[in-house]
Residue, then its C-alpha position, 0 to 999 in steps of 0.5 A: x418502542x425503544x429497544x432493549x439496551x443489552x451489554x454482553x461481558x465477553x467471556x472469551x476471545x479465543x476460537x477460529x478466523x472469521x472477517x467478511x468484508x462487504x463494500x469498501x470505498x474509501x469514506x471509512x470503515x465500519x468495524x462490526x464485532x459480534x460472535x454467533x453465541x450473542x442474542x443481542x448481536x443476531x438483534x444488530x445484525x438485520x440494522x447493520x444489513x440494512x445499513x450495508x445494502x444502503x451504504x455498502x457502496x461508499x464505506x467499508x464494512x468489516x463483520x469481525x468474529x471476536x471468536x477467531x484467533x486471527x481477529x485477535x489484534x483488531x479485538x485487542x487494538x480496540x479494547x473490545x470486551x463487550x459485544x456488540x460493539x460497532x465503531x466506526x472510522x474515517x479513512x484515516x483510521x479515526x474513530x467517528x463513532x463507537x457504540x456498544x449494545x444494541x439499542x435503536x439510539x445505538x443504530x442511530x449513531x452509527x447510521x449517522x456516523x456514516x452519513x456525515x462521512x459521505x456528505x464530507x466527501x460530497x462536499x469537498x473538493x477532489x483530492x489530487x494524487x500524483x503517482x509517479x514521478x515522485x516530488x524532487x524526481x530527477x529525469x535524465x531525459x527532457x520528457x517525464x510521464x506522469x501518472x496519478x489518480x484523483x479521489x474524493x471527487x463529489x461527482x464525476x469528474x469533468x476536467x483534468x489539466x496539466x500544467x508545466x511551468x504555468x503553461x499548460x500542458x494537457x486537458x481532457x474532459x472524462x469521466x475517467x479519474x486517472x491519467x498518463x500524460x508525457x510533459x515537457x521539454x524540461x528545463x535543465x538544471x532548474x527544478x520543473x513545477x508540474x501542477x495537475x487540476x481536476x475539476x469535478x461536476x459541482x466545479x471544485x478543484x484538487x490541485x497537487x504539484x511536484x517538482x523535477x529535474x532534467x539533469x545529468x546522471x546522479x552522483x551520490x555522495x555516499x556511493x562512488x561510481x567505482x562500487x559494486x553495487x554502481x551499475x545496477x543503481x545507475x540503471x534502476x536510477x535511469x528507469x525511475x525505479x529507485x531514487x536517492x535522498x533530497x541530501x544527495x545520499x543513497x544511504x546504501x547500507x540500510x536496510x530495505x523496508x517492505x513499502x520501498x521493496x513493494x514500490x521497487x517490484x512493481x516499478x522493476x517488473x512493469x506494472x503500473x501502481x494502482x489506486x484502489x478505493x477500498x485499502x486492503x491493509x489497516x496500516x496502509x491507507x489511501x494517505x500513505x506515499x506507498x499506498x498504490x504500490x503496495x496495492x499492486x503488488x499485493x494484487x500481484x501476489x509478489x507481496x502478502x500481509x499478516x494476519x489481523x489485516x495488516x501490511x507492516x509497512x516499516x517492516x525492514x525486508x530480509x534476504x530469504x523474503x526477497x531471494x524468495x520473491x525473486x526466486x518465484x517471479x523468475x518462475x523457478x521451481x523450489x530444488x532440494x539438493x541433499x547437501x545445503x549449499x550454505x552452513x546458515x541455510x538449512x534444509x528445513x529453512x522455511x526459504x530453503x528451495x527457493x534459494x537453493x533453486x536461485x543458486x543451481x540457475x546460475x542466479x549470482x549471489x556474490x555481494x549477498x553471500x560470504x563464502x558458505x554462508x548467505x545470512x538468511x534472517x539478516x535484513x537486506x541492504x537497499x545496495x544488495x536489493x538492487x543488485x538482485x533486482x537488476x539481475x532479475x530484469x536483465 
C-alpha cells in the first residue's frame, strides 16, 4: 500500500550543528536533510537506515540537521525548504537524484540513485592517479620516485606496470592500490614519459602518464639567483616540494593559496600525500590536483576547514595563519610578553603568542616584517612562504 506523500514548508533553519556521517567511499554522497520536530522525517528515516547499512560501505552519507547554525551553508547552497529532502550526488558533486517527501516512490529513486553510481563504478575501468612527481617535474637527479594510487577499480586490482620510455620499468601483481617505485635513468634534457597501467580483476585498464625532466638546476626567469629569497627556492625546488610554472616563471609576489600551502607542508615535513576514499571537504574532492595533500594535512592537523564542511581551496594563505603553523609544527608554546613586539600585532590578536613566541626563539622574520610592523592580516607571498618553510626544516 503506497504511502503518504507529506511535503513539510520549514518554518525555520536557525538552531545548533548536527551532521553525522556514515560510510564514505568515493561512488557519491547522499545528502539527508531532516530535523527531529518532522513526522515525516522519523518515516524517512528507518528507509535511509536501511539504505545505509546496505550501501554505507560504497557511498557517503551525510545526515544534516536543518536546525543547526553550522549546517546553514549546505541548507542553503541546495535551496532546501522543505523537508525531508534527500539528494544525491556522484563524486563530482553532481546531483543523481533530488526527492522531497516521504513516499515509497520517493525511497525508490534514492535506492536507485545509488544503485546505478555503484554499477558505474563496477564497470568502469580503474582510475590511475599519479601522485608525486607532478607532470612537467623537473629532476635534478637521473632517478625520480613516483608515488600514486589507483581508484575506481571494479574489483582488486591484480597488476601494476610501470613504464619508462615504452620500456618497462616495474611490475607487480597485489591486491594493493598504491605504489612507490624509483624510475630511471632519465634522459637528459629531453622530456621522460612515465606511464603507470593498472589492470584490475575483470581485466580493465586505467593508464595515467606525466612527463619529467633530468636537468640542471632551475633558472626562473622572474627571480634572480641573487634574490633573497633564492636559496631556500633552490632548496625547496631540489627536494621537489615546491616548483615553478610550465612558462619558466616562479611569480614570487602571489600570494600563496591554502591547497599550495597545504601541498608545501606536507612535502617539507616528510609525509607522503594520502588518498582517501571518502573526501573530507565538499570543495575539495578526489578529481582536484591537491586533493591527497589537503587530505593529509588535514589528517595532521597542520590545516582545519570551516564550517558547513568546506576547505576554500583558492583561499589566499595569511601570514598569521602560516606563522601560526609554523609556530606550532616547531612545538613552541604561545609566549605573552607585556609589550607587542610589532604596532600592527596586538596583544588580543587572535595569532599573537604563536608569533610572538617565533620571535623570542630567534625564529627570523626579516623578509616578513618592516621594521615594528609584521602585516598580520596581509596574504603571504609564495617567495615569504618559502623562506619560512626553509627555516623551519633546516
Amino acid at each position: 500500500m503506497r504511502r503518504l506523500f507529506v511535503l513539510l514548508l520549514l518554518i525555520t533553519i536557525s538552531l545548533p550543528y548536527g551532521l553525522s556521517v556514515e560510510g564514505g567511499q568515493t561512488v557519491g554522497t547522499v545528502l539527508d536533510f531532516w530535523a527531529e520536530w518532522c513526522g515525516p522525517c522519523q518515516l524517512m528515516d528507518a528507509d535511509m537506515a536501511r539504505l545505509r547499512s546496505s550501501y554505507g560501505g560504497q557511498i557517503k552519507f551525510m545526515k544534516i540537521d536543518i536546525d543547526q547554525p553550522q549546517n546553514r551553508p549546505l541548507v542553503e547552497q541546495y535551496n532546501v525548504n522543505a523537508i525531508p529532502r534527500v539528494i544525491v550526488l556522484d563524486n563530482k558533486g553532481n546531483v543523481v537524484s533530488d526527492v522531497t517527501g516521504y513516499s515509497e516512490d520517493n525511497v525508490k529513486a534514492i535506492e536507485e540513485a545509488i544503485q546505478m553510481l555503484i554499477s558505474q563504478v563496477q564497470n568502469h575501468p580503474p582510475s590511475v592517479f599519479i601522485l608525486f612527481p607532478d607532470n612537467e617535474y623537473k629532476s635534478f637527479t637521473d632517478h625520480v620516485t613516483i608515488q600514486g594510487k589507483v581508484i575506481d577499480a571494479g574489483n582488486d586490482v591484480i597488476e601494476i606496470l610501470v613504464i619508462l620510455n615504452s620500456k618497462k620499468q616495474w611490475e607487480v601483481s597485489a591486491e594493493s592500490k598504491e605504489f612507490e617505485i624509483e624510475v630511471g635513468p632519465l634522459l637528459e634534457n629531453k622530456p621522460n614519459i612515465i606511464e603507470v597501467i593498472a589492470i584490475d580483476g575483470n581485466g580493465d585498464e586505467g593508464r595515467s602518464q606525466i612527463r619529467v625532466y633530468f636537468q640542471e638546476p632551475p633558472h626562473f626567469s622572474d627571480i634572480s639567483s641573487n634574490s633573497w629569497a633564492w636559496p631556500a627556492l633552490f632548496y625547496l625546488f631540489e627536494k621537489g616540494i615546491i616548483q615553478g610554472y610550465p612558462d619558466g616563471t616562479f611569480r614570487p609576489d602571489n600570494s600563496l593559496t591554502r591547497e599550495e600551502f597545504s601541498k608545501i607542508l606536507v612535502l617539507s615535513l616528510g609525509y607522503g600525500p594520502i588518498f582517501p576514499e571518502a573526501p573530507s571537504f565538499l570543495d575539495v574532492q578526489p578529481t582536484r590536483w591537491s586533493y591527497p595533500f589537503v587530505e593529509k594535512a588535514k589528517e595532521r592537523g597542520l590545516m582545519v576547514g570551516f564550517p558547513g564542511g568546506y576547505f576554500k581551496p583558492e583561499a589566499s594563505v595569511t601570514t598569521a595563519q602560516a606563522l601560526t603553523v609554523i609556530s606550532r609544527q616547531l612545538g613552541l608554546n604561545p609566549y605573552a610578553p607585556d609589550t607587542p613586539t610589532f604596532l600592527d600585532l596586538p596583544s588580543n590578536h587572535w595569532a599573537y603568542g604563536y608569533i610572538e613566541a617565533l620571535v623570542m626563539n630567534g625564529f627570523s622574520l626579516e623578509h616578513i616584517r618592516s621594521e615594528n610592523h609584521v602585516f598580520p592580516d596581509e596574504y603571504i607571498t609564495r617567495a615569504q612562504a618559502c623562506y619560512l618553510i626553509y627555516q623551519m626544516i633546516k
